[in-house]
CHARMM internal coordinates of N, CA and C (Angstrom, degrees):
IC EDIT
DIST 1 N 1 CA 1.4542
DIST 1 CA 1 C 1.5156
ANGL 1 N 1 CA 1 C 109.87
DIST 1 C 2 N 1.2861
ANGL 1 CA 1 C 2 N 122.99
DIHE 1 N 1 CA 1 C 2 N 169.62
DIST 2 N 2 CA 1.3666
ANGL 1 C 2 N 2 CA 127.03
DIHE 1 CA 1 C 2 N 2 CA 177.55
DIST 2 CA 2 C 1.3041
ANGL 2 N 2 CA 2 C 115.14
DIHE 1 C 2 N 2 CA 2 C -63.40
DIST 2 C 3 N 1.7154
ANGL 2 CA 2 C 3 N 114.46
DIHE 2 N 2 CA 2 C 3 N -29.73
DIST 3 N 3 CA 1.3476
ANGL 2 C 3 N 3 CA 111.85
DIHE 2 CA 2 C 3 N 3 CA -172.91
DIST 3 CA 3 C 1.6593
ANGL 3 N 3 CA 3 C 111.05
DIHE 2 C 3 N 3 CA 3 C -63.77
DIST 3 C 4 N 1.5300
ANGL 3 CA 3 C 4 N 100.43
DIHE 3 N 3 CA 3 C 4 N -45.74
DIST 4 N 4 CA 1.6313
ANGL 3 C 4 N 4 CA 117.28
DIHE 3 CA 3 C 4 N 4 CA -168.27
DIST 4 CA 4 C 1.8304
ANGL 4 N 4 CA 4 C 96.25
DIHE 3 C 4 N 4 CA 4 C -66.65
DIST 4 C 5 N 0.9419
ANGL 4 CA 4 C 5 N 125.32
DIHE 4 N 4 CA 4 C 5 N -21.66
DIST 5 N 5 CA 1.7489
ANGL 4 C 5 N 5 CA 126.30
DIHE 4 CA 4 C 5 N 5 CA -167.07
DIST 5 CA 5 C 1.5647
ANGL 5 N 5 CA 5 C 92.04
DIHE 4 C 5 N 5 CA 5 C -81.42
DIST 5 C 6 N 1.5316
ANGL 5 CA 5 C 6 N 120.14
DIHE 5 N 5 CA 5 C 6 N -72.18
DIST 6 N 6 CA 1.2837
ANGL 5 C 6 N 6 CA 119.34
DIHE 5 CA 5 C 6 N 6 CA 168.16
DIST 6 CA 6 C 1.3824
ANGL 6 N 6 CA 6 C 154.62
DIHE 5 C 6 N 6 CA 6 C -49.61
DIST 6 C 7 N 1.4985
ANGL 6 CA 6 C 7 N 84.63
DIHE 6 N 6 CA 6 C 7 N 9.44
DIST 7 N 7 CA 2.2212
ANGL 6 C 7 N 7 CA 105.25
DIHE 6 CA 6 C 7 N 7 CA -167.88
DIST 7 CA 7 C 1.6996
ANGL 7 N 7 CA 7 C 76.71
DIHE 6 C 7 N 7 CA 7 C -123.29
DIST 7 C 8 N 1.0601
ANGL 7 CA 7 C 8 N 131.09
DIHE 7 N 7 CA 7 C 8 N -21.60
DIST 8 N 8 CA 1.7515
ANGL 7 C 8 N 8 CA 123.53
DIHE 7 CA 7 C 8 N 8 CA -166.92
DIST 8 CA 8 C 1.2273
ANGL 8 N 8 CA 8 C 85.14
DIHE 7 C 8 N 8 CA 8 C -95.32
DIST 8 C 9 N 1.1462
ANGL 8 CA 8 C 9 N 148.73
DIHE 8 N 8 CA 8 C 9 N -54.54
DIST 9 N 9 CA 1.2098
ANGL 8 C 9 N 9 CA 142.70
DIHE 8 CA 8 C 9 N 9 CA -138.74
DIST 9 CA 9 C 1.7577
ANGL 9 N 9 CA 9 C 115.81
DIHE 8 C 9 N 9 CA 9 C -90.93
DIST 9 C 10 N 1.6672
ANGL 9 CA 9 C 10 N 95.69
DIHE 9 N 9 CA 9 C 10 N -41.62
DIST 10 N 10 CA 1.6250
ANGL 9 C 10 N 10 CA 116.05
DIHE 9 CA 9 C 10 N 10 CA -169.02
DIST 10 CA 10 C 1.6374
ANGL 10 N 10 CA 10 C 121.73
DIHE 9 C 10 N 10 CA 10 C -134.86
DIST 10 C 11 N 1.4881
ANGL 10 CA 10 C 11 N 91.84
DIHE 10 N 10 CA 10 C 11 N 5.04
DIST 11 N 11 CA 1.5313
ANGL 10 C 11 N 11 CA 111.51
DIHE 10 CA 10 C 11 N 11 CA 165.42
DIST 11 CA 11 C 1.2662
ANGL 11 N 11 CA 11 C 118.40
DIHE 10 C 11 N 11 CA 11 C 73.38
DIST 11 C 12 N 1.6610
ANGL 11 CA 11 C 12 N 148.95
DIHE 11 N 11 CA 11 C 12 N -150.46
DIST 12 N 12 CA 1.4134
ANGL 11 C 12 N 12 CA 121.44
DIHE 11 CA 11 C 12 N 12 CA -147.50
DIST 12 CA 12 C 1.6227
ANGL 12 N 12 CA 12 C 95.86
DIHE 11 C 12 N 12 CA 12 C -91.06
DIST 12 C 13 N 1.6073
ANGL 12 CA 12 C 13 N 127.80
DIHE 12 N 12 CA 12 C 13 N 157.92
DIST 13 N 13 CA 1.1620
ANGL 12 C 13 N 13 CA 147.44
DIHE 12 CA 12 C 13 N 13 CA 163.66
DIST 13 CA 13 C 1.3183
ANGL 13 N 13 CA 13 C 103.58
DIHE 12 C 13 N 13 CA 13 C -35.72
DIST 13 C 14 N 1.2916
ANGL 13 CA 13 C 14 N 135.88
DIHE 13 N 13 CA 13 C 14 N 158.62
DIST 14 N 14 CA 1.2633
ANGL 13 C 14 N 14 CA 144.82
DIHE 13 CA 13 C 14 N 14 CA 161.38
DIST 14 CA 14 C 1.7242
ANGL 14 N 14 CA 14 C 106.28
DIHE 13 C 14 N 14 CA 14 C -99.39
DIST 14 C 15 N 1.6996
ANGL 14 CA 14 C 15 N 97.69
DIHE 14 N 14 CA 14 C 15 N 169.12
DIST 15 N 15 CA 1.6565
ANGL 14 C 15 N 15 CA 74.53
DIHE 14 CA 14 C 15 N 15 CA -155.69
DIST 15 CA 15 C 1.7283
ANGL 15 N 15 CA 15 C 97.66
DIHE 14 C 15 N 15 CA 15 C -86.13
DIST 15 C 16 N 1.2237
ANGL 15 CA 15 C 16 N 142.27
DIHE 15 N 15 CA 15 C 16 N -17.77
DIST 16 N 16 CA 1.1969
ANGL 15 C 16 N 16 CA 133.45
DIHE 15 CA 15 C 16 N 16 CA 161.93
DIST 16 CA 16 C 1.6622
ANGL 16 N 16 CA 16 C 125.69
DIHE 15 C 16 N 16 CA 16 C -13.57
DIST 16 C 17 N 1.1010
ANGL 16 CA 16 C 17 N 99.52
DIHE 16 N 16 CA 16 C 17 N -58.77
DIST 17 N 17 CA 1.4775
ANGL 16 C 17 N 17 CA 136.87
DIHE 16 CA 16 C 17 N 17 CA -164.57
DIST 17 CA 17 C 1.6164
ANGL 17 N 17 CA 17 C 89.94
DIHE 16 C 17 N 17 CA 17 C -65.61
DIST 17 C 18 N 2.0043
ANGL 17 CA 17 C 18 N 113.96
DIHE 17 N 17 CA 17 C 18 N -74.62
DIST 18 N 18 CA 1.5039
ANGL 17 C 18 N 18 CA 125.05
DIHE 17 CA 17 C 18 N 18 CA -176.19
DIST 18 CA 18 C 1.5306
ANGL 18 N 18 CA 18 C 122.29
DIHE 17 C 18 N 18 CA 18 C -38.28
DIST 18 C 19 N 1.4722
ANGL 18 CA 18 C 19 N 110.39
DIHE 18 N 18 CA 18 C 19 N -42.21
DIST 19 N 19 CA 1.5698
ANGL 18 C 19 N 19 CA 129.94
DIHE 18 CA 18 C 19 N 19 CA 175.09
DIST 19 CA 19 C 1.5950
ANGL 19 N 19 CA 19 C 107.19
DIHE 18 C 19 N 19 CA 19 C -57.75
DIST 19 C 20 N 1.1547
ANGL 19 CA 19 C 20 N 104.51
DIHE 19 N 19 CA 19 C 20 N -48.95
DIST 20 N 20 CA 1.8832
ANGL 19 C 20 N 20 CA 94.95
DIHE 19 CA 19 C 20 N 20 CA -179.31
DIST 20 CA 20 C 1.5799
ANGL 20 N 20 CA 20 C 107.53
DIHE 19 C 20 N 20 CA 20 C -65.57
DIST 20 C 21 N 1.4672
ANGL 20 CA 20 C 21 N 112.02
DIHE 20 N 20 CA 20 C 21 N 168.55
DIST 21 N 21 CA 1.2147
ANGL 20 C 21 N 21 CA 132.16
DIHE 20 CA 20 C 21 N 21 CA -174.56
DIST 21 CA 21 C 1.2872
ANGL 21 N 21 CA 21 C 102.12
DIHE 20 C 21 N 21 CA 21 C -83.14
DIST 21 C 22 N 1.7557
ANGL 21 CA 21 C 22 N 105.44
DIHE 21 N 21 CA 21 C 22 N 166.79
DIST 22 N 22 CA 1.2383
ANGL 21 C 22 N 22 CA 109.54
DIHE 21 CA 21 C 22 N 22 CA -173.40
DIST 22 CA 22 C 1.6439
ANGL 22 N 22 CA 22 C 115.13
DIHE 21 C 22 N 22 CA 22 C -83.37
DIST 22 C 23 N 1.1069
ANGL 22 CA 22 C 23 N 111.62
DIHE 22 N 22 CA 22 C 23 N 171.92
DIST 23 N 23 CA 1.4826
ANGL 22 C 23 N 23 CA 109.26
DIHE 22 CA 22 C 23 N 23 CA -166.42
DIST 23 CA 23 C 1.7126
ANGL 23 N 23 CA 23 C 122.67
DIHE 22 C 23 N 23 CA 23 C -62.06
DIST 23 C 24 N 0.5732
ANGL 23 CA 23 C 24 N 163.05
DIHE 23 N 23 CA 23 C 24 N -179.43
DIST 24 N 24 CA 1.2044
ANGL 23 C 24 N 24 CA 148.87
DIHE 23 CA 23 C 24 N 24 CA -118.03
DIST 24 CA 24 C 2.0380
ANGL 24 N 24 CA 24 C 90.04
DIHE 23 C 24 N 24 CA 24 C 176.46
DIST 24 C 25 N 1.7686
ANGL 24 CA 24 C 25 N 111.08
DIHE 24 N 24 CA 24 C 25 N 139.30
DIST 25 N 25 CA 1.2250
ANGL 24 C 25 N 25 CA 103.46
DIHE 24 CA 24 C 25 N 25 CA -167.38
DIST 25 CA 25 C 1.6748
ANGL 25 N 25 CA 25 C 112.71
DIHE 24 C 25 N 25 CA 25 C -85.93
DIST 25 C 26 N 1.4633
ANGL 25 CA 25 C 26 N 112.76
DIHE 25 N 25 CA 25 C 26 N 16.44
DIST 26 N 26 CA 1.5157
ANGL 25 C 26 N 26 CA 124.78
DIHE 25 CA 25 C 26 N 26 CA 169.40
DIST 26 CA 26 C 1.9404
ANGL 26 N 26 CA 26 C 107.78
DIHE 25 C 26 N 26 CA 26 C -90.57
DIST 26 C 27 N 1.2915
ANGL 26 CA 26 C 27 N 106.11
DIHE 26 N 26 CA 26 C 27 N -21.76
DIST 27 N 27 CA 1.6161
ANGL 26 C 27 N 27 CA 107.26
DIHE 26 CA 26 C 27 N 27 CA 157.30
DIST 27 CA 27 C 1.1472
ANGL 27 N 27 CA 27 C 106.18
DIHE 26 C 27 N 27 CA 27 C -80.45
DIST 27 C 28 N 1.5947
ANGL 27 CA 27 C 28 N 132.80
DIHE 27 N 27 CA 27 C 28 N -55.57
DIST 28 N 28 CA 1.3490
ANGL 27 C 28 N 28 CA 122.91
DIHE 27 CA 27 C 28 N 28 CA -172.17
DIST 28 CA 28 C 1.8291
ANGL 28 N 28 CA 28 C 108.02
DIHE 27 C 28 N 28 CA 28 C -35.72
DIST 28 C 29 N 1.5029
ANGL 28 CA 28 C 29 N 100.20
DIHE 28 N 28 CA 28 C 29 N -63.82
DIST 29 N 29 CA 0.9610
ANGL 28 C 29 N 29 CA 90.90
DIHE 28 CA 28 C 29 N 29 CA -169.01
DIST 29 CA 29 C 2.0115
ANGL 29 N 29 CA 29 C 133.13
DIHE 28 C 29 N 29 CA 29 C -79.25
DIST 29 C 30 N 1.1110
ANGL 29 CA 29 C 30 N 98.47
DIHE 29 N 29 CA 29 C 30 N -4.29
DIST 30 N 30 CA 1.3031
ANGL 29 C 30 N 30 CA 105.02
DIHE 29 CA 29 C 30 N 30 CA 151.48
DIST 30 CA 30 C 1.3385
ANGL 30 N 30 CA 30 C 140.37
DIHE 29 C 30 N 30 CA 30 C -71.85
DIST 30 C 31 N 1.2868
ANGL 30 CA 30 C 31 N 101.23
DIHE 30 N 30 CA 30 C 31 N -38.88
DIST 31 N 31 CA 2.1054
ANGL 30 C 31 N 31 CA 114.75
DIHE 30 CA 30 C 31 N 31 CA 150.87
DIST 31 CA 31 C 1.8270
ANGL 31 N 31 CA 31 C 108.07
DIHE 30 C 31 N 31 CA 31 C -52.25
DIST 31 C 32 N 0.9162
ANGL 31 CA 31 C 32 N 124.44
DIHE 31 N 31 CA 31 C 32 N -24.46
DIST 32 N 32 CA 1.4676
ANGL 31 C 32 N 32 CA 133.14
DIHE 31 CA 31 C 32 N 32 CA -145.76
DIST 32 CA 32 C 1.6970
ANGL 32 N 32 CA 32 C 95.92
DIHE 31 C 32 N 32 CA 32 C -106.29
DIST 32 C 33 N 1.6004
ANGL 32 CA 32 C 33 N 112.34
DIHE 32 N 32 CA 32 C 33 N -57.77
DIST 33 N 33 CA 1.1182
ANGL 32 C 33 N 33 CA 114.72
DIHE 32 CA 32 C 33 N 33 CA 160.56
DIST 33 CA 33 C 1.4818
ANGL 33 N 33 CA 33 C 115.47
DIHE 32 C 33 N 33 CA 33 C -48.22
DIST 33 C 34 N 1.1188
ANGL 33 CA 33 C 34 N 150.62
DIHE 33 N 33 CA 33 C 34 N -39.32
DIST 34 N 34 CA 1.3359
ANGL 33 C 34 N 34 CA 155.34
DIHE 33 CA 33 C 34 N 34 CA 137.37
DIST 34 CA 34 C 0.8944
ANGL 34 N 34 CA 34 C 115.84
DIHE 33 C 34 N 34 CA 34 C -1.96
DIST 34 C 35 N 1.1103
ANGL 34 CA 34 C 35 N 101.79
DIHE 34 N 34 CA 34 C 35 N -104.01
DIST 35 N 35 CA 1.7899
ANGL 34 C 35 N 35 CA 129.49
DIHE 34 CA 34 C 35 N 35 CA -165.90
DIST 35 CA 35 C 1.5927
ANGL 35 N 35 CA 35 C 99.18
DIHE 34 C 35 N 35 CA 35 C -63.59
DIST 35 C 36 N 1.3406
ANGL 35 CA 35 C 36 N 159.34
DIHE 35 N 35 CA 35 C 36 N -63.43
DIST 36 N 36 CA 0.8921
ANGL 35 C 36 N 36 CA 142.85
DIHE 35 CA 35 C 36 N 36 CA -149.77
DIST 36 CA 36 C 1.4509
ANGL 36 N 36 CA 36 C 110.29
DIHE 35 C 36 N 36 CA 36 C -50.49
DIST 36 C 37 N 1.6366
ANGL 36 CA 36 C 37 N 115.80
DIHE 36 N 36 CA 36 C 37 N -59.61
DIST 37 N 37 CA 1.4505
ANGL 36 C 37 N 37 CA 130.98
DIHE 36 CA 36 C 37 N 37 CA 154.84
DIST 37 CA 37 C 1.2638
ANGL 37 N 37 CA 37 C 110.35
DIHE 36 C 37 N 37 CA 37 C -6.50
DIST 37 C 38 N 1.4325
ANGL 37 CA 37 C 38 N 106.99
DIHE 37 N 37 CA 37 C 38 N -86.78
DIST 38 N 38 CA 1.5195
ANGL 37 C 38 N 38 CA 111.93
DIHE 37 CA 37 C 38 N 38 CA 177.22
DIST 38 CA 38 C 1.6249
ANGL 38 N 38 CA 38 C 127.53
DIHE 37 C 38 N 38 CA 38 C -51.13
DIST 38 C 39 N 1.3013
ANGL 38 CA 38 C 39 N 124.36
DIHE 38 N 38 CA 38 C 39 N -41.90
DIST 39 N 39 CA 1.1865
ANGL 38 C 39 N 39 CA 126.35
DIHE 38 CA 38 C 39 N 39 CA 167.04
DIST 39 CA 39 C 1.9191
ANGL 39 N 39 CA 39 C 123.09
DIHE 38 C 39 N 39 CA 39 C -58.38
DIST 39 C 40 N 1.3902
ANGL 39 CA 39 C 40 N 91.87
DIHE 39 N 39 CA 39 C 40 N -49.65
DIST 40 N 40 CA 1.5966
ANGL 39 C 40 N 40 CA 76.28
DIHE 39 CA 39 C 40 N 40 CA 144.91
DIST 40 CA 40 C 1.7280
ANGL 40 N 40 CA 40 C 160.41
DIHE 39 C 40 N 40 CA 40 C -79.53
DIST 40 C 41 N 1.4748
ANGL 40 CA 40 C 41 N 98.16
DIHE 40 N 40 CA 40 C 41 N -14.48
DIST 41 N 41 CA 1.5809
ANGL 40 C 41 N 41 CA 126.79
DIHE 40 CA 40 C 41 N 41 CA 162.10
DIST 41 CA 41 C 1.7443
ANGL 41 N 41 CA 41 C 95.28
DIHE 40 C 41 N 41 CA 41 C -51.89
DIST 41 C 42 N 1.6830
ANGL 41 CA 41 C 42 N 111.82
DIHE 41 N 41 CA 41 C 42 N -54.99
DIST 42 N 42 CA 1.4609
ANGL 41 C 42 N 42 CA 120.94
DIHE 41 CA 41 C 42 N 42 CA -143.03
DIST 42 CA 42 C 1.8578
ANGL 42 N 42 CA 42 C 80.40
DIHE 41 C 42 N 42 CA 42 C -81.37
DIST 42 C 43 N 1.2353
ANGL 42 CA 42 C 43 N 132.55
DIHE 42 N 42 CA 42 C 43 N -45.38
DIST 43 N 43 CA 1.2947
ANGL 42 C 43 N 43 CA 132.39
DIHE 42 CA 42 C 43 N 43 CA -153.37
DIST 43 CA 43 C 1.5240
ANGL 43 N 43 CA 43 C 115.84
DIHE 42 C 43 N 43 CA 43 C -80.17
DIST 43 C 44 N 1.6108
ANGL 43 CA 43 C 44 N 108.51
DIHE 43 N 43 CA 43 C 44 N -31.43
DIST 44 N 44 CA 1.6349
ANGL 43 C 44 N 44 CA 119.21
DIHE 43 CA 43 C 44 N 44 CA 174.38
DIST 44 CA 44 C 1.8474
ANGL 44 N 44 CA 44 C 88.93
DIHE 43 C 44 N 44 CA 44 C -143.71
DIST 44 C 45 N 1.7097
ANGL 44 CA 44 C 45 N 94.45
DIHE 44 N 44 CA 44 C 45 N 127.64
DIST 45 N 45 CA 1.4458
ANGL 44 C 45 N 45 CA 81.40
DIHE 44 CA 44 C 45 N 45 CA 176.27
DIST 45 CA 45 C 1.6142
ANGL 45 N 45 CA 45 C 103.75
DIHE 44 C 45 N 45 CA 45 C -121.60
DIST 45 C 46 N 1.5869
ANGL 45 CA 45 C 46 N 107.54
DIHE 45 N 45 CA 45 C 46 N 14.67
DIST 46 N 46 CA 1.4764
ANGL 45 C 46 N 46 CA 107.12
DIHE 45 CA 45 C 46 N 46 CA 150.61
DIST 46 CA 46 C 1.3368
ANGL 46 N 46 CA 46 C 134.10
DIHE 45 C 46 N 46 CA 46 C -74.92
DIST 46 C 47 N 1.2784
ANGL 46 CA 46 C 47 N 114.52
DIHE 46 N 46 CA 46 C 47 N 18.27
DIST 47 N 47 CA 1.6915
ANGL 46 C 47 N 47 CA 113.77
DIHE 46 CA 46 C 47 N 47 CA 153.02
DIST 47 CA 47 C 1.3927
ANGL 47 N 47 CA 47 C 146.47
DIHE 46 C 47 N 47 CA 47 C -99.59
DIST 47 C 48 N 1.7519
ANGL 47 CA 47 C 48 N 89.14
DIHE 47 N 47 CA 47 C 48 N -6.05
DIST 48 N 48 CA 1.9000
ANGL 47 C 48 N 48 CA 113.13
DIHE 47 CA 47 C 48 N 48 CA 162.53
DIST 48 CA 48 C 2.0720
ANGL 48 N 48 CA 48 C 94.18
DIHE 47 C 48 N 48 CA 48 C -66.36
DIST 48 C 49 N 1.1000
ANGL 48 CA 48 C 49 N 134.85
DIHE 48 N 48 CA 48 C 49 N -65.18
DIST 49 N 49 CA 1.4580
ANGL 48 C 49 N 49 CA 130.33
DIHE 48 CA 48 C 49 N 49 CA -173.50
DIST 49 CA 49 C 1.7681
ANGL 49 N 49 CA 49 C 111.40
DIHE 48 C 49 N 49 CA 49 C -64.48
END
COOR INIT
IC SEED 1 N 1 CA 1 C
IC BUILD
């Protein structure tokens, strides 16, 4: 999850961050819209030509 990527990466949450609610599946899917894009750019990059 994003939480576990961002506590490995940059160590514990601050509490700003802890107080808000959990993500909501209109972030999921906006992270998702993301990355898929990119993972396929990164996976075949004969579909930019």
């Amino acid at each position: 999850t994003l939480f576990m990527f961002t506590t490995t990466q940059r160590g514990p949450l601050p509490t700003h961050i802890t107080r808000m609610q959990n993500s909501t599946s209109r972030e999921h899917l906006l992270m998702a819209l993301h990355i898929i894009p990119l993972l396929l750019l990164i996976l075949k990059p004969s579909l930019i030509s």
